[in-house]
C-alpha positions as a printed NumPy array, in Angstrom:
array([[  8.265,  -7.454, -42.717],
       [  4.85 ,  -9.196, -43.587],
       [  3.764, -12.407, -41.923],
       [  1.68 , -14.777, -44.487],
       [ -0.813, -16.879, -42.815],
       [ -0.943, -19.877, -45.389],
       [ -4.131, -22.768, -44.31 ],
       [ -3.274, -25.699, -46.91 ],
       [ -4.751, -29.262, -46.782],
       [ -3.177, -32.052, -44.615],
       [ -0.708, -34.62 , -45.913],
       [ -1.401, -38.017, -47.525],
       [ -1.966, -40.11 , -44.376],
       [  0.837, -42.033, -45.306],
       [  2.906, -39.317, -45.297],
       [  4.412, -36.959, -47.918],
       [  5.298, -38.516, -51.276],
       [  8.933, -39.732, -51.809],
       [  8.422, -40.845, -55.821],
       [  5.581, -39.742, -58.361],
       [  3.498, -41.558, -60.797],
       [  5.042, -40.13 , -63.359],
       [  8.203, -37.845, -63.894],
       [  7.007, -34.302, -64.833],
       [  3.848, -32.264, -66.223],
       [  3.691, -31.489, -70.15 ],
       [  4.683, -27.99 , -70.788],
       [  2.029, -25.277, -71.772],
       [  2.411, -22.021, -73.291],
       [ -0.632, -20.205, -72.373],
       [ -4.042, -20.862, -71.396],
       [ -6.93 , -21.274, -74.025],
       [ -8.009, -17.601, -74.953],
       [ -4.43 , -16.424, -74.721],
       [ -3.735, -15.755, -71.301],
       [ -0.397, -16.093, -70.419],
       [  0.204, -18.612, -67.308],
       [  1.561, -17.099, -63.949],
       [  5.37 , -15.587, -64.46 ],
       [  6.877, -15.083, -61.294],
       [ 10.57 , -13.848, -60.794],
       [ 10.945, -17.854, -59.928],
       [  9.893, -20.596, -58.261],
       [ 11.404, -22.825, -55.669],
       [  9.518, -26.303, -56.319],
       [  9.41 , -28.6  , -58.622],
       [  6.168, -29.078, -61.345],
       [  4.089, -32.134, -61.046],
       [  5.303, -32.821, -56.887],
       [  2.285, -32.221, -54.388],
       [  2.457, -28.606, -53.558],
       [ -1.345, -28.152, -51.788],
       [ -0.723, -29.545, -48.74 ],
       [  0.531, -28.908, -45.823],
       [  4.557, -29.968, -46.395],
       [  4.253, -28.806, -49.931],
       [  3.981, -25.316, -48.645],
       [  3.329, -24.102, -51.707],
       [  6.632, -23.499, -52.562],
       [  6.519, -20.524, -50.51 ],
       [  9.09 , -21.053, -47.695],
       [ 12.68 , -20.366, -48.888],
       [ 11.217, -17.243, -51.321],
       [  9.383, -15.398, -48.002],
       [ 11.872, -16.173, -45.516],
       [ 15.203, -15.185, -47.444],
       [ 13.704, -11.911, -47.692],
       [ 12.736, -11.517, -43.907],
       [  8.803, -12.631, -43.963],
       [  7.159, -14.955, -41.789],
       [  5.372, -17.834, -42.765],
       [  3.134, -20.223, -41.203],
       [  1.492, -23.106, -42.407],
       [ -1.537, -25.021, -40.779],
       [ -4.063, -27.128, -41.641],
       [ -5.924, -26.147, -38.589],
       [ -8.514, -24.059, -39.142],
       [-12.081, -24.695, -37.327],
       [-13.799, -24.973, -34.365],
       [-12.854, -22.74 , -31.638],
       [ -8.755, -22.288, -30.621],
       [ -8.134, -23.451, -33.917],
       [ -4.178, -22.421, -35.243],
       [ -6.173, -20.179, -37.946],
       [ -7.453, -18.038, -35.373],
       [ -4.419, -17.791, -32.874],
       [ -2.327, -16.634, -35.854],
       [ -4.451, -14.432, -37.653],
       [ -4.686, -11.664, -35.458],
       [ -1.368, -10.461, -36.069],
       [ -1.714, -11.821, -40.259],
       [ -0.999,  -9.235, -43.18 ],
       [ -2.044, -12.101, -45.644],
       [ -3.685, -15.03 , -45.839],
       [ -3.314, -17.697, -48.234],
       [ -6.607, -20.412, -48.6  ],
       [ -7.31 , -23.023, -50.837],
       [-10.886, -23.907, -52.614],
       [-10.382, -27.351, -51.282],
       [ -9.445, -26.694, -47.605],
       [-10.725, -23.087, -47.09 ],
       [ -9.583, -20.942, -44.376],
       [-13.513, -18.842, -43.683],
       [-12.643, -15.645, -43.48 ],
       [-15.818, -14.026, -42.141],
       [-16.972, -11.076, -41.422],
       [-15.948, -11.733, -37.609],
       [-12.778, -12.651, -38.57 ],
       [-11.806, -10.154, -40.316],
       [-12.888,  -7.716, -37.775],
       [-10.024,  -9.45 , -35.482],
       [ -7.555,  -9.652, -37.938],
       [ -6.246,  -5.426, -37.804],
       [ -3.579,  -5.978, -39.73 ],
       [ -5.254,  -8.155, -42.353],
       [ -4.445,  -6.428, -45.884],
       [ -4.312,  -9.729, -48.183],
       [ -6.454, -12.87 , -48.929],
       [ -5.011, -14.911, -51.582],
       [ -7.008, -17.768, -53.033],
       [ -4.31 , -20.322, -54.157],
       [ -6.491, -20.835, -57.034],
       [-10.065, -19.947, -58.257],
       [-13.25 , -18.881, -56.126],
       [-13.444, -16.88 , -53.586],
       [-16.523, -16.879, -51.745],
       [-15.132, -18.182, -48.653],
       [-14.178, -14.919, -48.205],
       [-16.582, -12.577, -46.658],
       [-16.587,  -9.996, -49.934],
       [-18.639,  -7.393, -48.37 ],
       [-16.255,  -7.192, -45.216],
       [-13.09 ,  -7.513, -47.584],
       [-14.49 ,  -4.249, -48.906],
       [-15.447,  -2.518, -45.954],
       [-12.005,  -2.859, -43.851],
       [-10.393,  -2.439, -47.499],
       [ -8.773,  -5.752, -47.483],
       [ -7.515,  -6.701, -51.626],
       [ -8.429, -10.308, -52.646],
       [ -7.028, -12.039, -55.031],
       [ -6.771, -15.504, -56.841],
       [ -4.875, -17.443, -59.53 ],
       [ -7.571, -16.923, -62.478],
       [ -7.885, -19.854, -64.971],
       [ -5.217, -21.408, -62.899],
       [ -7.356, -25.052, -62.703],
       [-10.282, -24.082, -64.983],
       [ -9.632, -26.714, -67.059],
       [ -8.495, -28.964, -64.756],
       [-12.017, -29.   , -63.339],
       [-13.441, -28.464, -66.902],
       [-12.015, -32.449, -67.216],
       [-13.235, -33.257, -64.294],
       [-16.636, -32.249, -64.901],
       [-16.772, -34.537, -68.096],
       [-15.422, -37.521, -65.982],
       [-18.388, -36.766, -63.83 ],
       [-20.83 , -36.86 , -66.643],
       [-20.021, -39.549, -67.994],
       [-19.392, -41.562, -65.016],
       [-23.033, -40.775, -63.86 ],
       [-24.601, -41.698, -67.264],
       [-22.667, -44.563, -67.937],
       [-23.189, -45.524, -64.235],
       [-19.342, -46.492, -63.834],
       [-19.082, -46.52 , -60.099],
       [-21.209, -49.325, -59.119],
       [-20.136, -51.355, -62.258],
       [-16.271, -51.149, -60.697],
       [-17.827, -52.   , -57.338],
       [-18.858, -55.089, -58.836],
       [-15.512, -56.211, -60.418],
       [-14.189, -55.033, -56.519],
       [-16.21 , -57.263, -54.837],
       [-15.29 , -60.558, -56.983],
       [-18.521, -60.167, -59.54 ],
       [-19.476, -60.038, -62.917],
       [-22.765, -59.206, -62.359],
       [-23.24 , -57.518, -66.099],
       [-27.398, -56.967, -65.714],
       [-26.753, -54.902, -62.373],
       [-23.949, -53.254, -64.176],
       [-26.216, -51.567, -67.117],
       [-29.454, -51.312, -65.77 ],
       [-28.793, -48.04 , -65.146],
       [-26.716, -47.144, -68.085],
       [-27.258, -45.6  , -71.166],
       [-25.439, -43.392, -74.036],
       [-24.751, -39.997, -73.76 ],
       [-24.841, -39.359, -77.535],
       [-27.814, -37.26 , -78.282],
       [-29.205, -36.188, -74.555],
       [-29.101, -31.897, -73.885],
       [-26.634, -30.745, -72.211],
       [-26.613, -27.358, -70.23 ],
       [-24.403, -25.305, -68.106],
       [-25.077, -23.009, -65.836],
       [-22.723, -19.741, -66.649],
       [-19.786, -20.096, -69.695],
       [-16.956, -18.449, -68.643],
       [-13.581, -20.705, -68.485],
       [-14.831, -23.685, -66.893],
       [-18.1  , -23.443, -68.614],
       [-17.029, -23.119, -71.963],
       [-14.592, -25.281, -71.3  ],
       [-16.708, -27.672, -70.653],
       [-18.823, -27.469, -73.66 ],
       [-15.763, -27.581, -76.06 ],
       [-15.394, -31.171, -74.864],
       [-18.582, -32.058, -74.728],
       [-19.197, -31.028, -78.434],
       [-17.322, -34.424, -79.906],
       [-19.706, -36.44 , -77.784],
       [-22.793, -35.382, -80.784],
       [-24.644, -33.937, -77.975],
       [-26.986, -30.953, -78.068],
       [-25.462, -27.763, -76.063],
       [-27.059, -25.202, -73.933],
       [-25.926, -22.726, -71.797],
       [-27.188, -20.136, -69.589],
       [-24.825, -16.723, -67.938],
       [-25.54 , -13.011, -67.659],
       [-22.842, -12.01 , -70.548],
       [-24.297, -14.182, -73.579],
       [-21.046, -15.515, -75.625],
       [-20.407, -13.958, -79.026],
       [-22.382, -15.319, -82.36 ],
       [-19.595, -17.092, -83.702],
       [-18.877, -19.708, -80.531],
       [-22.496, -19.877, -80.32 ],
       [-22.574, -21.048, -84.063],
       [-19.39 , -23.368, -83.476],
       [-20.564, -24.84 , -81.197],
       [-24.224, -25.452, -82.022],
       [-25.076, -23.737, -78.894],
       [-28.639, -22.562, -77.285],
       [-28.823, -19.644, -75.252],
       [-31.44 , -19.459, -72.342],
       [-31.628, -16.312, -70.363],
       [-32.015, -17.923, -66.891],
       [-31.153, -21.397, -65.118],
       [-34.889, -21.703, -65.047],
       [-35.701, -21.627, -68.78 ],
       [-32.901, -23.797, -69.173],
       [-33.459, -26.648, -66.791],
       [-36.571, -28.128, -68.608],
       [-34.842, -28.389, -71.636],
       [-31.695, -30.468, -69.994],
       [-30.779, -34.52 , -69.567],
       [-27.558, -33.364, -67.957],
       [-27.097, -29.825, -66.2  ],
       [-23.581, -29.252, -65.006],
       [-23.26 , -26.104, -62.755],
       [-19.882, -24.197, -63.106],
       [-20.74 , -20.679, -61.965],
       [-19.774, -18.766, -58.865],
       [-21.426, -18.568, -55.55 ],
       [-23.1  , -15.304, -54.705],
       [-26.366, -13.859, -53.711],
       [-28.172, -14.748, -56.845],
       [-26.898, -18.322, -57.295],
       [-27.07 , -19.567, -53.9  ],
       [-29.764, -22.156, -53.38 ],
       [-30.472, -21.465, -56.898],
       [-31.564, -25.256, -57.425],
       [-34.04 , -25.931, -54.669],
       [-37.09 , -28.309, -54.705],
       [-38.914, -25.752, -57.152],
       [-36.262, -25.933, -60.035],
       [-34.931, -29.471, -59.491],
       [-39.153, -30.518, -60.105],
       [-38.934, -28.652, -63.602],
       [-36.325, -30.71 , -64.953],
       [-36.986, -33.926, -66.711],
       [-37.18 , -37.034, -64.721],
       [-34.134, -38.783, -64.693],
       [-31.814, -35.98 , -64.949],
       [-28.281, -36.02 , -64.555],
       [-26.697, -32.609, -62.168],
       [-23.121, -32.154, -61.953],
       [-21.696, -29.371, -59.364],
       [-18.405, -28.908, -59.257],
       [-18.93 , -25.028, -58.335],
       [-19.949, -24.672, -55.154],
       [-21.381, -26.314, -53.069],
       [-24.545, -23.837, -51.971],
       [-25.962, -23.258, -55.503],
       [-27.784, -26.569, -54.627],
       [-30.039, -26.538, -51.749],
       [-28.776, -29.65 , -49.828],
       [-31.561, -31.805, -48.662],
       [-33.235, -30.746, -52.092],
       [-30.64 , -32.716, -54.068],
       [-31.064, -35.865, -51.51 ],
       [-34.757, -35.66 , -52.157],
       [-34.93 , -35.319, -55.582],
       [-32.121, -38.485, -55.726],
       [-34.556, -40.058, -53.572],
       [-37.932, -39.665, -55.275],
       [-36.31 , -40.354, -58.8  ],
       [-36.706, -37.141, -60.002],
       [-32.636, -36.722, -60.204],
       [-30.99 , -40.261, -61.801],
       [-27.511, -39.101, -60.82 ],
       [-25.783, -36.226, -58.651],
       [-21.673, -35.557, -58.607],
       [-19.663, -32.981, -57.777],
       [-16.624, -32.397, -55.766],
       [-18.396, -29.023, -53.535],
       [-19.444, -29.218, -50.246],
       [-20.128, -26.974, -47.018],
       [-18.521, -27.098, -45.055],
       [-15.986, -28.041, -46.391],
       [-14.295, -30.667, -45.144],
       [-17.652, -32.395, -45.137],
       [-18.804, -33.481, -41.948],
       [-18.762, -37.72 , -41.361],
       [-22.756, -37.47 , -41.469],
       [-23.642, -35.393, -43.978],
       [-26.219, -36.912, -46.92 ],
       [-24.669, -36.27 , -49.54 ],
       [-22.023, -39.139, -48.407],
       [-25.154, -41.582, -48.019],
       [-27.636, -40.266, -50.846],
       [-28.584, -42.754, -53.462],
       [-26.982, -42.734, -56.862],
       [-24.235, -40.049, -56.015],
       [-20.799, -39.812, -57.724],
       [-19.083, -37.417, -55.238],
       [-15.388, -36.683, -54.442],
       [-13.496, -34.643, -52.06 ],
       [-12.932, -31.169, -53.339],
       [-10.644, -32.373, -55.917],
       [-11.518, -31.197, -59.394],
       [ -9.12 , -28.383, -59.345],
       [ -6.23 , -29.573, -56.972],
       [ -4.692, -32.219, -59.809],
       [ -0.859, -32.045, -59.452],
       [ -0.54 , -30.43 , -63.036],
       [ -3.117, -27.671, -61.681],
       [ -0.863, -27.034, -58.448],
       [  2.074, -25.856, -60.129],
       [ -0.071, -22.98 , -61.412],
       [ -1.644, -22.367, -58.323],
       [  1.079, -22.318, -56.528],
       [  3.232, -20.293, -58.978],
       [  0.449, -17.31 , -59.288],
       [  0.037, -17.317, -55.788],
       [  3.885, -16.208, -55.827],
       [  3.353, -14.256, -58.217],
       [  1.003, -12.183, -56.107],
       [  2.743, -11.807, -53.261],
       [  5.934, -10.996, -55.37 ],
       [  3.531,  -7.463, -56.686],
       [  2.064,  -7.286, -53.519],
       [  5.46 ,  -7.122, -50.925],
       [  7.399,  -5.449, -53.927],
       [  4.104,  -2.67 , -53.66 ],
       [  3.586,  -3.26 , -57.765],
       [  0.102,  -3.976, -59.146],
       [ -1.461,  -7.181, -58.837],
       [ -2.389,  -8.559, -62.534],
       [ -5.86 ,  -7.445, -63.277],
       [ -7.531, -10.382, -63.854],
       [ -5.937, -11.969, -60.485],
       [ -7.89 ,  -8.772, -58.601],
       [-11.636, -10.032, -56.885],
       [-11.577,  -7.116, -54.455],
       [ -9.09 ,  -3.888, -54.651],
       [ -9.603,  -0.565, -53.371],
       [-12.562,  -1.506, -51.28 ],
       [-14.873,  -2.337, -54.466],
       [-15.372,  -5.576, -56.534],
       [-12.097,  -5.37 , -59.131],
       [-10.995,  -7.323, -62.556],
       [-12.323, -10.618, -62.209],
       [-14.529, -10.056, -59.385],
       [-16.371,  -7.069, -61.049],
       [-17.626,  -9.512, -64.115],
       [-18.048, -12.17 , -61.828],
       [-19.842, -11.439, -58.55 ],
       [-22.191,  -9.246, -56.632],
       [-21.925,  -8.131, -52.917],
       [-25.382,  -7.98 , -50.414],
       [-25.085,  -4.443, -50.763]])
């Protein structure tokens, strides 16, 4: 019998939802491209409640424990004695979330023996140590295209929001005001500014399908170009690096994954090529923006507007800048935890474990790591320090 280690965010502080906003999630058939949505055997929650944290369980309990498995659920997991640590030593899986990762270093995984499984109850793994997954032959997996466009939305909201300065316009009907020249001094159209992203795989793309009704010119940058005919339906131009796109850009949203050659990627030296008064949206991750670069760039003027929903560590310390920093639009990593997007999550994460404890293979395009060597999604996606 397997025991599943699952690290999930804490409840709402006043406590776990009785009622919803609304009464159930629309009904889709497949995601855009074709891929079918996660199928497991069944599920034992209901679409649309609040899966993620910590009572929510994922759904997992009743499906693991009627067949003999052990599960355990924290939301403990820094700092030294943490519940993470005491109970991964014995693990055979761990289950993490994006939004509340469980760090599964190098370290760790060097005390976790029995350590054969790191789900990521949805998409991005590089808060798992990828070169140590693949040394002590540990398979990692996650719930591919599970919130892509749930984030995809969210980093349009974040766009606009920034350009349209909405935040400190609501502050002012908030406070009692109706102070309409503080309101749009800062505000202007987004019709006509360039727009880039950085990499256009789901959430990129994504991104620039609903950006395209805004009259807005597109660019994009990623190491496997997209074919002709998007290009052309889209009105999109291709740059071959970050750096001969930035220039170019009013807006730059970032929406590729962290690895060696994207971490830190915007520093001082890039952020000073774009145009003054630029607009960068992150919802990625967190360390493809050099931190104290972004506050000093927000600072100086050089940046009009920062968002994103990434941070490290993650949760983000009470001091850290990017809380304070001038004309910010940030959010708890929330992009792709939406209720709709948790009843994917948390139905390919059972899916998973329903392959993985019946020994059957693990969809392809759920694989990061298999076999000790980058697999299905993680081949086309990352690269390893080795």
């Amino acid at each position: 019998m397997a025991k599943i280690l699952c690290v999930l965010y804490d409840d709402p502080v006043d406590g776990y939802p009785a009622s919803y906003a609304r009464d159930g999630l629309p009904v889709l058939d497949r995601y855009p491209g074709g891929q079918s949505l996660p199928t497991p055997e069944a599920i034992d929650f209901t679409p649309g409640h609040l899966l993620g944290s910590v009572s929510g369980e994922l759904g997992l309990r009743r499906f693991l424990e009627e067949r003999g498995h052990t599960l355990v659920v924290t939301s403990d997991k820094d700092g030294d004695g943490s519940a993470f640590d005491r109970e991964l030593a014995d693990a055979d899986v761990v289950i993490s979330q994006p939004f509340w990762p469980a760090y599964l270093t190098a370290e760790r995984i060097a005390r976790a023996p029995q350590l054969k499984l790191a789900i990521t109850a949805g998409i991005g793994s590089d808060h798992v140590d990828l070169d140590a997954a693949i040394a002590h032959g540990v398979t990692v997996a996650e719930v591919t295209y599970c919130n892509s466009i749930s984030v995809a939305e969210h980093v349009v909201m974040m766009i606009l929001s920034l350009v349209r300065d909405y935040l400190p316009a609501h502050q002012w009907v908030l406070d009692g005001g109706w102070n309409i020249a503080d309101s749009v001094r800062r505000s202007y159209d987004l019709e006509g500014m360039h727009v880039g992203t950085v990499a256009a795989g789901r959430i990129g793309l994504a991104v620039l399908r609903r950006l395209k009704p805004f009259d807005v010119h597109l660019h994009y940058t990623d190491r496997h170009r997209l074919p002709a005919e998007v290009e052309q339906e889209l009105g999109l131009t291709f740059h071959p690096t970050a750096a001969d796109m930035a220039p170019h850009c009013d807006v730059v949203t970032i929406n590729a994954p962290l690895h060696p050659e994207t971490e830190n990627l915007f520093d001082d030296e890039l952020i000073a090529t774009m145009k003054r008064g630029a607009y960068l949206i992150n919802t990625a991750r967190a360390r493809i923006a050099d931190r104290d670069a972004v506050v000093r760039a927000l600072e100086s003027g050089q940046l009009a507007g920062y968002a994103g929903d990434v941070w490290f560590p993650q949760p983000a310390p009470a001091d850290h800048p990017w809380r304070t920093m001038p004309h910010h639009g940030m959010t708890p990593h929330i992009s792709g935890s939406s209720l709709s997007a948790q009843a994917r999550y948390a139905a390919g994460t059972r899916e998973i474990l329903e392959a993985w404890l019946a020994g059957k293979p693990i969809r392809d395009e759920y694989l990061i790591v298999h076999d000790k060597a980058l697999a299905g999604t993680g081949a086309r996606s990352y690269s390893t320090r080795s």
